[in-house]
C-alpha positions in Angstrom: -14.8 -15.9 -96.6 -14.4 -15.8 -92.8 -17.7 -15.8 -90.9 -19.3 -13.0 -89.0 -21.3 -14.0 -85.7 -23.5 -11.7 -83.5 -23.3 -12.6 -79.6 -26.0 -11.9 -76.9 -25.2 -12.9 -73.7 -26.5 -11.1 -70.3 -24.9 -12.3 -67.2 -21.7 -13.2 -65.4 -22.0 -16.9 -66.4 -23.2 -16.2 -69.4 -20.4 -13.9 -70.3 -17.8 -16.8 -69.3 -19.3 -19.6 -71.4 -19.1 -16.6 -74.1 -15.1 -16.0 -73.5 -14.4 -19.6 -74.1 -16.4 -19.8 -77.1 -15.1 -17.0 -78.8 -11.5 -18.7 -78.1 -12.6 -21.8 -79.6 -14.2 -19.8 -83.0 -10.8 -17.9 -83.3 -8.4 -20.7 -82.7 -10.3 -22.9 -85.6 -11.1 -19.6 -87.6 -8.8 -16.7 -87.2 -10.6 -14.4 -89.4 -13.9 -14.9 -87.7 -15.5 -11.3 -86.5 -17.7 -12.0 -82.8 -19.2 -9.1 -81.9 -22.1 -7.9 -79.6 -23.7 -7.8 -76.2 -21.3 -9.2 -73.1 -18.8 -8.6 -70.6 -15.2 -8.5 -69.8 -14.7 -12.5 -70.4 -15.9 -12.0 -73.9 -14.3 -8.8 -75.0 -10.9 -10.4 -73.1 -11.3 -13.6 -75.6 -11.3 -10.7 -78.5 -15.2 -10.2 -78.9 -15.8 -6.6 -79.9 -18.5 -5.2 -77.1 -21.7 -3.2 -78.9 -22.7 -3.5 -75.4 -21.9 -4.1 -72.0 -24.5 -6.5 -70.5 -23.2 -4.9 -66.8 -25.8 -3.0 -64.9 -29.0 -4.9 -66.1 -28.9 -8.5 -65.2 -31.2 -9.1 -62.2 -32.9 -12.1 -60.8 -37.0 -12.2 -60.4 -39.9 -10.7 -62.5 -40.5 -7.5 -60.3 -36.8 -6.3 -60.1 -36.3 -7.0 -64.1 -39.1 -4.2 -64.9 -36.3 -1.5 -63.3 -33.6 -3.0 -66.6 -36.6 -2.8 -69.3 -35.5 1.0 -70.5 -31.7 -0.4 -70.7 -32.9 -3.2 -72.3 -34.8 -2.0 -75.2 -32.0 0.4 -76.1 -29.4 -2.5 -76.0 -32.0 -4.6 -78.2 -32.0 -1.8 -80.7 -28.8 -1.1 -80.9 -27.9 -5.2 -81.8 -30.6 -5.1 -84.7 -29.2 -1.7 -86.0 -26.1 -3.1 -86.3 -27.2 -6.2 -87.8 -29.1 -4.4 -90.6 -26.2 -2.6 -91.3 -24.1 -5.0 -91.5 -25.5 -8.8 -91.4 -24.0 -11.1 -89.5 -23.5 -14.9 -91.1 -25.4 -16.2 -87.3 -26.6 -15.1 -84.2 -25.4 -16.7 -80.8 -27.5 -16.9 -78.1 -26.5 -17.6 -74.8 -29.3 -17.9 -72.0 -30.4 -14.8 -71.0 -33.8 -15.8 -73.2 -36.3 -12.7 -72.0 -33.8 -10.5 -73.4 -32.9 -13.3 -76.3 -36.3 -14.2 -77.5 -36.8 -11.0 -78.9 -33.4 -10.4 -80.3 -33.4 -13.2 -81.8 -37.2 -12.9 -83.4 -35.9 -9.8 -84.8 -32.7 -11.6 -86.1 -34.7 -14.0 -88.1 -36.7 -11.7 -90.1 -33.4 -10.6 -91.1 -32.6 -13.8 -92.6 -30.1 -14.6 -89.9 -29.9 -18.1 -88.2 -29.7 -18.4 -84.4 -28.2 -21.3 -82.9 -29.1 -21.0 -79.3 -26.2 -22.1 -76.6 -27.4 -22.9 -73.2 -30.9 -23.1 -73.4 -33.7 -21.8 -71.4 -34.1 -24.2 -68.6 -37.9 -25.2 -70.4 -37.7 -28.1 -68.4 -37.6 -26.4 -64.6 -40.0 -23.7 -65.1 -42.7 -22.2 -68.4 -42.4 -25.1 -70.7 -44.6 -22.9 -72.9 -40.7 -21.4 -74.1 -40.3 -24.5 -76.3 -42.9 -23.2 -78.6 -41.1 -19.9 -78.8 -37.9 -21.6 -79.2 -38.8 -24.2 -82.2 -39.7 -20.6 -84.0 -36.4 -18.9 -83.7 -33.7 -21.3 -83.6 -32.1 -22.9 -86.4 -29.8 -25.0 -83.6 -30.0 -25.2 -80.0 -26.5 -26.4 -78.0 -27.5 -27.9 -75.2 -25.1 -28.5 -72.3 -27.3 -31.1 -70.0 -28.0 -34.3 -71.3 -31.3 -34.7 -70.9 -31.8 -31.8 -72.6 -31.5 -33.0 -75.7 -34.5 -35.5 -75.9 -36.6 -32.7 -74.7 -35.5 -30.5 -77.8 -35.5 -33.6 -80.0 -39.0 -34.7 -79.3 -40.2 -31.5 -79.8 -38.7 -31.1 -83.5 -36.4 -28.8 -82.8 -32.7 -29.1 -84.0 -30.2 -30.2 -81.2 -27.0 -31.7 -80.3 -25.5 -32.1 -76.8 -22.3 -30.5 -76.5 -21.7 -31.1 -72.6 -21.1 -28.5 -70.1 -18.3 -25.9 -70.8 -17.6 -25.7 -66.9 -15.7 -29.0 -67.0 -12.6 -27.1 -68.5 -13.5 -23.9 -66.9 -13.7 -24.8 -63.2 -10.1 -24.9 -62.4 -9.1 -23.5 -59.5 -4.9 -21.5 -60.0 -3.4 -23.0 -56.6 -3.6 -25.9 -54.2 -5.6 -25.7 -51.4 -2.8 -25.3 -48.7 -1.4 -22.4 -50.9 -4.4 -20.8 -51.3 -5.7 -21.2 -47.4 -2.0 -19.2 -46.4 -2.8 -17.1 -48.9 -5.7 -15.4 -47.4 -4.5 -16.5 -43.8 -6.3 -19.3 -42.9 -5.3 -22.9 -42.2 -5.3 -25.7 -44.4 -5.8 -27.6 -40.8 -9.5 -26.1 -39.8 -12.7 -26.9 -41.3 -13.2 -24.3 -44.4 -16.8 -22.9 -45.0 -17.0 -21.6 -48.4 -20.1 -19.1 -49.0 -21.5 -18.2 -52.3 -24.2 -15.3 -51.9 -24.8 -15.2 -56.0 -23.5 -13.0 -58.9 -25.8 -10.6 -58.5 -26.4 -7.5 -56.6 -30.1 -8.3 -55.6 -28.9 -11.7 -54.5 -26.2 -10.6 -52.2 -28.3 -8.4 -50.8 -31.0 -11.3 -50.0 -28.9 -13.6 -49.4 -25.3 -12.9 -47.8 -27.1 -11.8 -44.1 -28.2 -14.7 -43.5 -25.2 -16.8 -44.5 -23.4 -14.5 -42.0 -25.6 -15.1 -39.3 -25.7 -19.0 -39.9 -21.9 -18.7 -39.7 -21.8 -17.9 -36.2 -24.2 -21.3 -35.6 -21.7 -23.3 -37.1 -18.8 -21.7 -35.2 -21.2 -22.2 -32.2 -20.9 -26.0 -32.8 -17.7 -25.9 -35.0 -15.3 -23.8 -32.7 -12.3 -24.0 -35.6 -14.7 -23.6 -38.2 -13.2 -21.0 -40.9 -15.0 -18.9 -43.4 -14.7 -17.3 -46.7 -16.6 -15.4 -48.8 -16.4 -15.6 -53.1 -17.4 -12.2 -54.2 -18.0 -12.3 -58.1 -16.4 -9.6 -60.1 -18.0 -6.3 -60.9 -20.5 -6.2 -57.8 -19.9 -3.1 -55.4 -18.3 -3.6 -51.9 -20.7 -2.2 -50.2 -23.0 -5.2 -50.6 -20.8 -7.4 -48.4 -21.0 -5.0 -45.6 -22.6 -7.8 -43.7 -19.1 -9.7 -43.7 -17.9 -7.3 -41.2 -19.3 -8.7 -37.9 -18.5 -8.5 -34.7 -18.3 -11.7 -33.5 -16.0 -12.9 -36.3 -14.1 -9.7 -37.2 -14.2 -8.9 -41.2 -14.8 -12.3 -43.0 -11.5 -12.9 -45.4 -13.6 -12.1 -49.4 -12.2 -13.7 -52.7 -12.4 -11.7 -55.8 -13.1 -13.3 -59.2 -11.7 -16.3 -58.2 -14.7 -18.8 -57.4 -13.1 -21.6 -58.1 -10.0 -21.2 -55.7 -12.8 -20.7 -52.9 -14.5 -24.1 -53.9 -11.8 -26.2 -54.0 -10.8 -25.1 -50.6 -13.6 -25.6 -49.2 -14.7 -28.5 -47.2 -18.4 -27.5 -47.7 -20.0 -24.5 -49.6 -23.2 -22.3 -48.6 -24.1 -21.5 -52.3 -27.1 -19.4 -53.9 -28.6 -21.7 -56.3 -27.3 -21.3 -60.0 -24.2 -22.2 -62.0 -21.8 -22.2 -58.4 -23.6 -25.6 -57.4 -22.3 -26.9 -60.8 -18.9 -25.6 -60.3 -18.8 -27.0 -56.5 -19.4 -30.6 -57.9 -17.0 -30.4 -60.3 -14.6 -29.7 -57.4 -16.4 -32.6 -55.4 -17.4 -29.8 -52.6 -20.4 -30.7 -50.6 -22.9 -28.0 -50.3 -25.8 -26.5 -49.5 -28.1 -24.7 -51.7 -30.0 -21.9 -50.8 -31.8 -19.0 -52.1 -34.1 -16.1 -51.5 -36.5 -14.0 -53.8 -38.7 -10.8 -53.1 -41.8 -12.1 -51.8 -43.6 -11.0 -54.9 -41.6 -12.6 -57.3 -41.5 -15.3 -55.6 -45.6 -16.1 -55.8 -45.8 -14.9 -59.0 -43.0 -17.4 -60.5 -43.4 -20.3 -57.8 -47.1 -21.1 -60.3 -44.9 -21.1 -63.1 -41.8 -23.8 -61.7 -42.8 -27.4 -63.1 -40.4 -29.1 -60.4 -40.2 -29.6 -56.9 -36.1 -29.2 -56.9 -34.0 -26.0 -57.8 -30.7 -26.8 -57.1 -29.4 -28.0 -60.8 -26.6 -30.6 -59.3 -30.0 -32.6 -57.7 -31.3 -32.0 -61.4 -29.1 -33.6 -63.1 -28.7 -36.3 -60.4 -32.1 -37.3 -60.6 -32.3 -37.2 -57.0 -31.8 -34.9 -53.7 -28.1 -35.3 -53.3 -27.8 -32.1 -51.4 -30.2 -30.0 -49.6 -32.0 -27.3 -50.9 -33.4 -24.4 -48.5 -35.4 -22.0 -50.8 -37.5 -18.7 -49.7 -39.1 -19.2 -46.3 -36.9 -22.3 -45.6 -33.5 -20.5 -45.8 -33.4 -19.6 -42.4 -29.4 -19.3 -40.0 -30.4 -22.1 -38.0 -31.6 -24.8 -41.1 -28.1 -23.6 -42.9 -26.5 -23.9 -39.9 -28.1 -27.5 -39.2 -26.9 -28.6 -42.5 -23.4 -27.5 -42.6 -22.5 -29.2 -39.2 -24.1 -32.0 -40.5 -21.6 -32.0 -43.5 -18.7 -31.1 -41.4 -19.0 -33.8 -38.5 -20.7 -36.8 -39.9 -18.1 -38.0 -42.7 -20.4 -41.2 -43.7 -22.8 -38.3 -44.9 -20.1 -36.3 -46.5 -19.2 -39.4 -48.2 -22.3 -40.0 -49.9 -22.8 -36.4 -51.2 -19.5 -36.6 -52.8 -21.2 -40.1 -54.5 -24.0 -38.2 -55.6 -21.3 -35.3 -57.1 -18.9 -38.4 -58.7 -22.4 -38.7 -60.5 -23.0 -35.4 -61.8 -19.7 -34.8 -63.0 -20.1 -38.4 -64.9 -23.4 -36.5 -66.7 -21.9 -33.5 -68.1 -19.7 -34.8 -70.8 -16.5 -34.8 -70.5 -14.1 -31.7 -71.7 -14.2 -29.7 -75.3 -17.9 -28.4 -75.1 -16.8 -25.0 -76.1 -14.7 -26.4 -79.1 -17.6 -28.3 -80.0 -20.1 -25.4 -80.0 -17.9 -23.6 -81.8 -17.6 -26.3 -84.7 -21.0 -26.7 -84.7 -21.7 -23.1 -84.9 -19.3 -22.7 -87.7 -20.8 -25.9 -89.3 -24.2 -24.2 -89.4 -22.7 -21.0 -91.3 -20.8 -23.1 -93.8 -24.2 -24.9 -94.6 -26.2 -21.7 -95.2 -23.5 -20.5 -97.1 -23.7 -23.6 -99.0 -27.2 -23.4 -99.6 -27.5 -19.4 -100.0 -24.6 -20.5 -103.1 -26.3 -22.6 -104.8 -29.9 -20.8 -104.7 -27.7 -17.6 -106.2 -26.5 -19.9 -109.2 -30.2 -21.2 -110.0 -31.4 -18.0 -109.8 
């Protein structure tokens, strides 16, 4: 009997980690059924969508209370259709204050949860550990030092490395994707990366604009380019129509191609920084919340570094310029500094050679998905030999 799995995930990097996974459980188990709550990566690797997580994945506390309605309704709907029709586990993937309930609910269901892409406890309310030893039968963690953390804590784990290692390939050379968009593979290339979100755009891609006229300022062939995730509406990239420069050239879906491209990246802090090391792009890191969220969650952040390449380094490899701090002229400042001074280019691409020695190598989605499939053949195991004792 094939296995049936029940899929949460809730935002555009969650929804690609889910795409590959689903891949990986079909190609070892064609008869497996992956359904639930994700995007257009999943339902394209042949998940079935009970919902779309589109429309309701937002960064910072005060702009999540606008989602809750949608939320609930999703959260319902996931439950009902595990009741009706229990699934063998439940796959988590981030997205834990819609997760943690789910999968609560899940478990007095008598389904198991194997949890892919945990929380990052260690960055920010450690108190989620607690709440995660109660509902998951397995996490997959993707960082290594993540799994000591989950280890020393009792909870099941097993390092699977980071699926972006096989994902982060960009579909044409640099040169041909530079003519592409008509620029040259001779100029300095500014890549900038306002986030995946529609809040953070908005926060965030004015000021990258503005710093891009400093750096033309002291860069005169400096060249720009904007990565626009898919699904976001054009009008938040108004901004990129400027006078000075003309309308900034904007990539679609295609993230990757922009990294590799570029000679240095302006990046909102998140899963791009990971992707830009993996195609040895210096970068800067930067990032704005609402001033209220902000307060309220800057209590609740148990380190002094965001930026998850400098994370899993262990050190600042590349600057971070967070909240007040991201400002035209300190992005500005920073990017010159990559672009003209090669000895300190040079050793951020050290620090990257680093990273990408950290995050294990290629197959993490195949070996989620065995272990995921693993887990089920256990219970079902177990579940058959308590049904012939009984």
């Amino acid at each position: 009997m094939t296995a049936r799995i029940l899929l949460s995930c809730g935002e555009p990097s969650g929804d690609l980690y889910a795409g590959a996974l689903t891949r990986e459980l079909r190609a070892i188990d064609r008869g497996v059924t992956v359904e639930g709550l994700g995007g257009p990566q999943f339902a394209d690797a042949g998940g079935r969508l009970l919902d779309d997580y589109r429309g309701f994945s937002v960064t910072g506390l005060t702009e999540a209370i606008r989602t809750i309605p949608r939320a609930w309704a999703t959260l319902r709907r996931l439950v009902a259709a595990a009741q009706a029709n229990r699934p063998d586990v439940a796959v988590a993937i981030d997205f834990p204050d819609f997760n943690f309930p789910l999968a609560r609910q899940l478990k007095r269901l008598g389904v198991p949860v194997v949890y892919y892409v945990s929380p990052q406890i260690w960055a920010w309310r450690p108190g989620r550990l607690k709440t995660i030893r109660e509902i998951a039968d397995l996490v997959l963690v993707i960082f290594p030092f993540e799994e000591k953390i989950y280890r020393d804590a009792g909870v099941p784990v097993e390092f699977v490395g980071h699926p972006l290692v096989d994902l982060a390939r960009a579909r044409d050379s640099k040169d041909v994707f530079l003519q592409r968009h008509r620029l040259s593979p001779r100029q300095p290339t500014v890549a900038m990366l306002p986030g995946s979100r529609a809040n953070e755009v908005r926060r965030i891609l004015p000021t990258l604009v503005a710093a891009a006229g400093q750096i033309r300022a002291r860069v005169p062939d400096a060249q720009f380019v904007i990565a626009r995730a898919p699904n976001l509406n054009g009008d938040l990239f108004k901004a990129a129509r400027t006078p000075a420069f003309g309308p900034l050239p904007i990539v679609e879906d295609d993230t990757d191609g922009v990294l590799a491209a570029a000679d240095v990246a302006l990046t909102a802090s998140g899963t791009a920084t990971v992707q830009a090391a993996l195609h040895d792009t210096p970068m800067v890191i930067v990032y704005r919340l609402s001033p209220l969220t902000y307060r309220l969650g800057r209590r609740l952040v148990t380190l002094d570094t965001f930026g998850m390449v400098n994370l899993i380094a262990g050190e600042t490899i590349v600057p971070e310029l967070i909240q007040d701090a991201f400002t035209p002229e300190a992005v500005a400042g920073e990017a010159v500094k990559m672009l003209t001074d090669h000895a300190r280019a040079a050793r951020v691409r050290e620090g990257l050679a680093r990273v990408r020695a950290r995050l294990g190598g290629s197959g993490a989605s195949r070996r989620a998905a065995e272990a995921i499939l693993t887990l089920d053949s256990r219970r079902s195991t177990i579940d058959s030999r308590l049904s012939t004792t009984d």
